[in-house]
PLY file of the C-alpha trace (Angstrom):
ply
format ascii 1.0
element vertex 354
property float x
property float y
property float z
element edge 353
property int vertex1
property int vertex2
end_header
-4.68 8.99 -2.72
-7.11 10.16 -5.39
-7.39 7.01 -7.55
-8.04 6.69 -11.15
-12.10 7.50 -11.86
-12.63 5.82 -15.20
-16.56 7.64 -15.44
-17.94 10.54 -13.61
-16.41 11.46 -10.11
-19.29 9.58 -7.64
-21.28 12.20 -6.01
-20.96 11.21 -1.85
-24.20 11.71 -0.40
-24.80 8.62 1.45
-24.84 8.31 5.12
-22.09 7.72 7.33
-23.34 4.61 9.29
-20.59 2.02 10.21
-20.57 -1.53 9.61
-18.90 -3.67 12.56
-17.54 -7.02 12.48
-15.23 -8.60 15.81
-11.37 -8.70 14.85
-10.84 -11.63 17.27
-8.71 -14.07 16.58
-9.34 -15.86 13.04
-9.67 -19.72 13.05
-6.17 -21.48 11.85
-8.35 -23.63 9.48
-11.41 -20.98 7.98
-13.95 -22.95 6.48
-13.98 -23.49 2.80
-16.55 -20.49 2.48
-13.87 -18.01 3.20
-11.87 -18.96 -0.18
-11.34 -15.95 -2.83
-9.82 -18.21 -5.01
-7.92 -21.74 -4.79
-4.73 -19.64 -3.25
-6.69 -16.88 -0.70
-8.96 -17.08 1.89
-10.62 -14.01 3.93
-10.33 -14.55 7.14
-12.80 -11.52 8.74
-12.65 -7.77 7.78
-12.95 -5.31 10.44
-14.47 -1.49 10.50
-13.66 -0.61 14.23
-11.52 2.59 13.18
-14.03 4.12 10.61
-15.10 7.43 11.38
-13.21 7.68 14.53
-10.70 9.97 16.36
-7.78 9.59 18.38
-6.37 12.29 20.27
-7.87 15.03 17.92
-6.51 13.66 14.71
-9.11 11.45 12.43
-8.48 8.41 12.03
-8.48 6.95 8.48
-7.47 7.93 5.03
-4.60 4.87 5.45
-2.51 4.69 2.40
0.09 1.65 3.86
0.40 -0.48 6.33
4.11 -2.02 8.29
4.84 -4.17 10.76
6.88 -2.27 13.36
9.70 -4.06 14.82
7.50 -4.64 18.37
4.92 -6.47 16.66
2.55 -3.27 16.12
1.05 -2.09 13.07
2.32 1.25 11.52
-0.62 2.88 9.55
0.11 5.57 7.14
-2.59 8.19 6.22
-1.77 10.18 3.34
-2.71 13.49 4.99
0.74 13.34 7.16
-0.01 11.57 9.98
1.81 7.74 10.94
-0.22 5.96 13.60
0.95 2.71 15.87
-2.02 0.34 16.29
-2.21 -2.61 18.39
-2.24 -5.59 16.58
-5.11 -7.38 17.86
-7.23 -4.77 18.70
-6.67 -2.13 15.93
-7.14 0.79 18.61
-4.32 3.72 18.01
-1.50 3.98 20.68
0.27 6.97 19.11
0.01 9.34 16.44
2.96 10.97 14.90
2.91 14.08 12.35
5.59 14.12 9.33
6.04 17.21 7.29
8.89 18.06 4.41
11.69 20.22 5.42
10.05 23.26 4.81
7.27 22.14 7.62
4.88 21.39 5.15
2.23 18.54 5.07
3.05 15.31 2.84
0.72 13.14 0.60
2.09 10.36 2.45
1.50 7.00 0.50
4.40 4.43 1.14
6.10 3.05 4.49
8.87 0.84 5.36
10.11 0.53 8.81
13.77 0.20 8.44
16.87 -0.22 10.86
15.84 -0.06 14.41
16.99 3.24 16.55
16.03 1.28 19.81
14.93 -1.75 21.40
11.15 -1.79 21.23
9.58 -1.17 24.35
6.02 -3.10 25.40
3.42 -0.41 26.10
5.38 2.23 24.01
3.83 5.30 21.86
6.64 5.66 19.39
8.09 3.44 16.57
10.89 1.43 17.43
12.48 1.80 13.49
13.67 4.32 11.36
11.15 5.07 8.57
10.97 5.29 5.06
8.33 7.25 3.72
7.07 8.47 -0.04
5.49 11.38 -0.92
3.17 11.76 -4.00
3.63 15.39 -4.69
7.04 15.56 -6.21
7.45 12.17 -5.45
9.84 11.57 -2.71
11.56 9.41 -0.60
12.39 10.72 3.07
13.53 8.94 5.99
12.07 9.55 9.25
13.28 9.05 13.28
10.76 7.94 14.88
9.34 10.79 15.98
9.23 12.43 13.08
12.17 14.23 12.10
14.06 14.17 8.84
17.08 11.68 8.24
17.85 11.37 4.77
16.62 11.62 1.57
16.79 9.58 -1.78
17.46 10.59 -5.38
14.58 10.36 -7.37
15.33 9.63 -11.60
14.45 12.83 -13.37
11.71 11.12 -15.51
10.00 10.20 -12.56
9.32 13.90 -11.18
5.56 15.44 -11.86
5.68 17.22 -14.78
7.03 20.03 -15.67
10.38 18.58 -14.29
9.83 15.62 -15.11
7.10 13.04 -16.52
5.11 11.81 -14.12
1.09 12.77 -13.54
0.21 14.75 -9.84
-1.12 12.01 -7.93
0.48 9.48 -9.45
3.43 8.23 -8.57
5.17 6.31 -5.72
2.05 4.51 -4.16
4.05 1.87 -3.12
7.41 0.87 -0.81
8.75 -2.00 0.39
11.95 -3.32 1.51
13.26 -6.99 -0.15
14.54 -9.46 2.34
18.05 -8.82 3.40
17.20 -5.24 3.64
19.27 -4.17 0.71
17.09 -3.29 -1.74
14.39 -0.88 -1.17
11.88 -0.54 -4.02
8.79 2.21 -4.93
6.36 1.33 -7.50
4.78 4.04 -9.21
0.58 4.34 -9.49
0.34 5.07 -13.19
2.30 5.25 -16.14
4.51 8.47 -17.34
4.32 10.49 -20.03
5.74 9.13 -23.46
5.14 5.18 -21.75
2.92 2.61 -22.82
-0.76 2.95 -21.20
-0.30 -0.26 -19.53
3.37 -0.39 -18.12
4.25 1.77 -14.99
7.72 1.71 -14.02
8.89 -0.38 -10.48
12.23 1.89 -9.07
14.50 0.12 -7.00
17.54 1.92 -4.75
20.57 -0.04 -3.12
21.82 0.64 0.45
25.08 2.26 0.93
26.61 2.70 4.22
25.13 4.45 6.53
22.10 3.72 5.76
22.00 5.53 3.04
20.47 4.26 -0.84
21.51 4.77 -4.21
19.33 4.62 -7.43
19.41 0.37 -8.59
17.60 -1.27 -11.63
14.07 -0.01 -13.04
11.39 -2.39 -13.71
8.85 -2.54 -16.12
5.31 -3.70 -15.00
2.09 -4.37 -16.95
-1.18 -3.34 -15.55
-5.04 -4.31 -16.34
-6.96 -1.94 -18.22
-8.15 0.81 -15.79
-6.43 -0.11 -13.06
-3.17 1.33 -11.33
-0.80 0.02 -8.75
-1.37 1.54 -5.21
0.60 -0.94 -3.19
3.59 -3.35 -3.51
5.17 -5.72 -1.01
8.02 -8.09 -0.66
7.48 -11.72 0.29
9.87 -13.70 2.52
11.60 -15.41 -1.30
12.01 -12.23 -2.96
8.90 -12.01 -4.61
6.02 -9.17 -4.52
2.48 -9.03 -3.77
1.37 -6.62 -6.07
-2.24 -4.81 -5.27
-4.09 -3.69 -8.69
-7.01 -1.04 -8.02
-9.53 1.33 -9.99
-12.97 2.55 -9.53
-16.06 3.14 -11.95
-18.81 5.80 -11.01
-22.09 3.77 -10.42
-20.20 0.16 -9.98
-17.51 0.76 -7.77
-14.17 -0.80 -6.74
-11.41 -3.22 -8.55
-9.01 -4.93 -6.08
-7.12 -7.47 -7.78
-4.14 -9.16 -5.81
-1.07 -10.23 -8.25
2.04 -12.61 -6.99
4.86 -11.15 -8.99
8.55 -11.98 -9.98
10.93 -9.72 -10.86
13.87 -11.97 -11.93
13.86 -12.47 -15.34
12.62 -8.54 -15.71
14.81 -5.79 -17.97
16.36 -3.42 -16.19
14.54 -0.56 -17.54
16.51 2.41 -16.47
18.30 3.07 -19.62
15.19 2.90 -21.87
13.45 6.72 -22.71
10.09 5.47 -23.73
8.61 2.17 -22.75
6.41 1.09 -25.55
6.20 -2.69 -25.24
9.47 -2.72 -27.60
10.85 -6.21 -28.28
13.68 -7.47 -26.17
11.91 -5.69 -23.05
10.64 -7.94 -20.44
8.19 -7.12 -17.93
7.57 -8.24 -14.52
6.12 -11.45 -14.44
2.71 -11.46 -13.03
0.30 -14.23 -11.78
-3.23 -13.45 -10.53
-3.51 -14.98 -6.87
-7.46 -13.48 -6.64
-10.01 -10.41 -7.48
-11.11 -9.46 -4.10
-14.48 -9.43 -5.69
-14.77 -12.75 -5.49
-14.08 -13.17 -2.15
-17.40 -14.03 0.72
-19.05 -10.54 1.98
-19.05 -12.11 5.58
-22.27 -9.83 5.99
-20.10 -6.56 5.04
-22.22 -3.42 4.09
-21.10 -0.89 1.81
-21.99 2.81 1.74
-21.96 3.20 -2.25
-22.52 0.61 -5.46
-19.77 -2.16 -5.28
-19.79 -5.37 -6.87
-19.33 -6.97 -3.87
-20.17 -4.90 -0.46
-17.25 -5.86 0.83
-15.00 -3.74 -1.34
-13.55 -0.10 -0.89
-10.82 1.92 -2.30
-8.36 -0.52 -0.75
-4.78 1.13 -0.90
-2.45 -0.73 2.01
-1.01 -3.62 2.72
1.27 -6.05 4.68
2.57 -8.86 6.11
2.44 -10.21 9.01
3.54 -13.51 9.71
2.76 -17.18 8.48
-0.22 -19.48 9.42
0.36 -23.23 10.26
0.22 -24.11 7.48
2.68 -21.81 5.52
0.34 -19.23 3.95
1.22 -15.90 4.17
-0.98 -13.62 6.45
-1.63 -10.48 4.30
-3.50 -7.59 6.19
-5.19 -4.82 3.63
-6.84 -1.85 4.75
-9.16 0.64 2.59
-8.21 3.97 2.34
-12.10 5.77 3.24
-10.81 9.53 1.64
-12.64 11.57 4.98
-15.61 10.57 3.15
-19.01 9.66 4.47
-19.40 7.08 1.16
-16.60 4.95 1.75
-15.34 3.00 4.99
-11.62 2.37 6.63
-12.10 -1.42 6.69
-9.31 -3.55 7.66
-9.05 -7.32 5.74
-7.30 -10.20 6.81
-6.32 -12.34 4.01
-4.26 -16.36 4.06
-2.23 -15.90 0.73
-0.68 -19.12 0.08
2.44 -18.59 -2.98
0 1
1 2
2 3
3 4
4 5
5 6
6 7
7 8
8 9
9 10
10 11
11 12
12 13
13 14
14 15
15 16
16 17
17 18
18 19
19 20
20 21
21 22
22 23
23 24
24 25
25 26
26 27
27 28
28 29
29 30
30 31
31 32
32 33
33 34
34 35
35 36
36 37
37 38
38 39
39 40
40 41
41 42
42 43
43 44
44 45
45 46
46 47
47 48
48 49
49 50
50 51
51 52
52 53
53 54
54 55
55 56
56 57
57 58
58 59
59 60
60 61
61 62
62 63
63 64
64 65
65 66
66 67
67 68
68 69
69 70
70 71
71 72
72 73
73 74
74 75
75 76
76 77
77 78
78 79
79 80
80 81
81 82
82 83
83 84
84 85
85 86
86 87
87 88
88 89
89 90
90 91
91 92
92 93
93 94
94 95
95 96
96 97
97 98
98 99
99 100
100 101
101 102
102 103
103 104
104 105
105 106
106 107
107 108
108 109
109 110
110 111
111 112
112 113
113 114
114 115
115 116
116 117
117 118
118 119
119 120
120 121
121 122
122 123
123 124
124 125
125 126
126 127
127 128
128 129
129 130
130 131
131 132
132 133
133 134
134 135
135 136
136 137
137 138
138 139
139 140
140 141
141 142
142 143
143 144
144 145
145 146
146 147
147 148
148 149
149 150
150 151
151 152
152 153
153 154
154 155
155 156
156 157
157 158
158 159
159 160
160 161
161 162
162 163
163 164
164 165
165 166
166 167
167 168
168 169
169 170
170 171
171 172
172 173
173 174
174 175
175 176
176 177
177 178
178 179
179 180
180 181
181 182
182 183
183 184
184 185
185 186
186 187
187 188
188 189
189 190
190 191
191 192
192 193
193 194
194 195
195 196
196 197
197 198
198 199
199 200
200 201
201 202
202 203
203 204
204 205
205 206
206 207
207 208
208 209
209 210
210 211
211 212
212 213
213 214
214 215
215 216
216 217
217 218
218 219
219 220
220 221
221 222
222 223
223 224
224 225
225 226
226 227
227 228
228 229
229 230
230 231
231 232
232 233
233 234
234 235
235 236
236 237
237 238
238 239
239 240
240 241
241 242
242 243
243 244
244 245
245 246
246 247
247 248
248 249
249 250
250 251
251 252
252 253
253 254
254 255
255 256
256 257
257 258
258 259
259 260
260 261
261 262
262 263
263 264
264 265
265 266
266 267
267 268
268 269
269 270
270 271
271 272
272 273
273 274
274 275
275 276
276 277
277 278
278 279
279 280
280 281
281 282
282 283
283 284
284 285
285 286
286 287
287 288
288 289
289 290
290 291
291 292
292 293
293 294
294 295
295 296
296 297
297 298
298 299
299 300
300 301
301 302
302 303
303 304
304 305
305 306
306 307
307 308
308 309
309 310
310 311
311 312
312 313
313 314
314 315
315 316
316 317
317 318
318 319
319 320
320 321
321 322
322 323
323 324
324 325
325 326
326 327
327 328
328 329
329 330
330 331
331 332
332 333
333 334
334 335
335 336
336 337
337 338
338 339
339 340
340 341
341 342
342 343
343 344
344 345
345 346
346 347
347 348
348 349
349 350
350 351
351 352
352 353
């Protein structure tokens, strides 16, 4: 998506050269060196898709990231296309195009793969799970077959709907979808804040699964965000928890990425409330910073534009995908590069330990 410029709209003018680094295997113990803070470490980043093609389609603009039921990665770019990547490799085995029910292209920004529609097949080009997708532009929730066609749809509150039917900003809105475990709860967090909230609290929607796999509107959650920043992804950890990814950019400095473990427990349900305006009695999200991706080691990564660390970009995805040995989470992020020759589609792998 377009994310929040807090100065001047950076003029792109740089050249599109492409930094590479090898996304072998990662060591099960990285050195110390790797550590963004006392509870991540960066394993290696990985450019191998920017500025490429596959089967006539660019490659990049990735808004989310899902682990498909075979073990492959579903990318999402927010220009309407879902690929399937190999997991160790990164290189695209399938493209799919989405498209509303009118035929018309999506701002595509959050995926879940859902109930399975068949048993995943080694070698395959298709997803082997039904698909929940947002959309930025109304916002929307649609669900998808695996090939692309139309399932369902969820309701959406009214106050979430762009302006003028409801209060939410173009462009910012449901960034981010995941699915708690037990795969009854499906919840969207939205980018920025709506009209008549607080400047710091965006609203976290949840839905409940009916039969059929079908959802229903559920509690509403309040969230706090740093200054500048807005929420562009959201995932569920194996205890109920989320990883919460904080981003913003500055003309001339570049990219924030902070990474938040959140709890939404002893949260108000938020639903009922008109205005959010940090009112007594109102309890946000809990929120505990795990890192600032700033601080993590550049492992020799180049950047195309000012960052305060060259490693950064406008990262927007994320997932996870499994444990290490020793029980931290293995969180992969990827950088959504906007078609544009100053920014790169860089893939990091991160040990999040919560």
């Amino acid at each position: 998506m377009r994310l929040r410029t807090v100065l001047a709209t950076l003029t792109a003018g740089l050249a599109a050269a492409t930094s590479l680094t090898a996304a072998g295997p990662a060591s099960a113990n990285p050195p110390p060196g790797h550590a963004c803070s006392r509870s991540v470490l960066l394993d290696r980043f990985s450019d191998v898709l920017d500025k490429t093609t596959y089967d006539g389609t660019f490659v990049g603009n990735f808004s989310a990231l899902a682990v498909d039921r075979d073990g492959s990665i579903a990318a999402l770019e927010d220009r309407s296309s879902l690929f399937r990547l190999d997991p160790k490799t990164l290189r695209p085995k399938s493209a799919v195009h989405l498209a509303d029910e009118k035929g018309a292209d999506l701002d595509s920004e959050g995926l879940v793969v859902d109930v399975p529609r068949a048993r995943p097949r080694s070698g395959g080009g298709t997803s082997t799970g039904t698909l929940l997708i947002t959309s930025e532009t109304e916002p929307s929730i649609r669900r998808y077959s695996p090939d692309g066609r139309i399932l369902d749809r969820l309701p959406v509150p009214p106050a979430l709907l762009v302006a003028p039917a409801g209060r939410a900003t173009a462009n910012q809105t449901f960034e981010g979808l995941t699915l708690l475990p037990g795969g009854r709860t499906l919840l969207a967090s939205m980018e920025e804040p709506i009209s008549g909230d607080a400047k710091d609290l965006v609203r976290f929607q949840t839905w409940t699964r009916t039969k059929g796999d079908h959802f229903r509107l559920g509690a509403q959650y309040a969230y706090r965000i740093d200054a500048g920043l807005g929420v562009p992804e959201v995932q569920a950890t194996p205890d109920g928890r989320l990883l919460v990814l904080e981003r913003g950019f500055t003309a001339g400095v570049g990219n924030t990425v902070r990474l938040y473990l959140a709890d939404l427990r002893h949260a108000t349900d938020t639903s009922g409330i008109e205005n959010l305006t940090g009112q007594p009695g109102v309890r946000p999200i809990e929120k505990t910073l795990l890192t600032d991706v700033a601080a993590c080691p550049s492992l020799g990564a180049t950047a195309k534009q000012p960052q305060p660390n060259p490693l950064l970009d406008n990262i927007e995805g994320m997932t996870i995908t499994g444990r290490d040995r020793t029980g931290r989470l293995k969180v992969l992020l990827v950088s959504d590069d906007n078609q544009n020759a100053a920014q790169t589609t860089r893939f990091y792998y991160l040990r999040v330990r919560v």
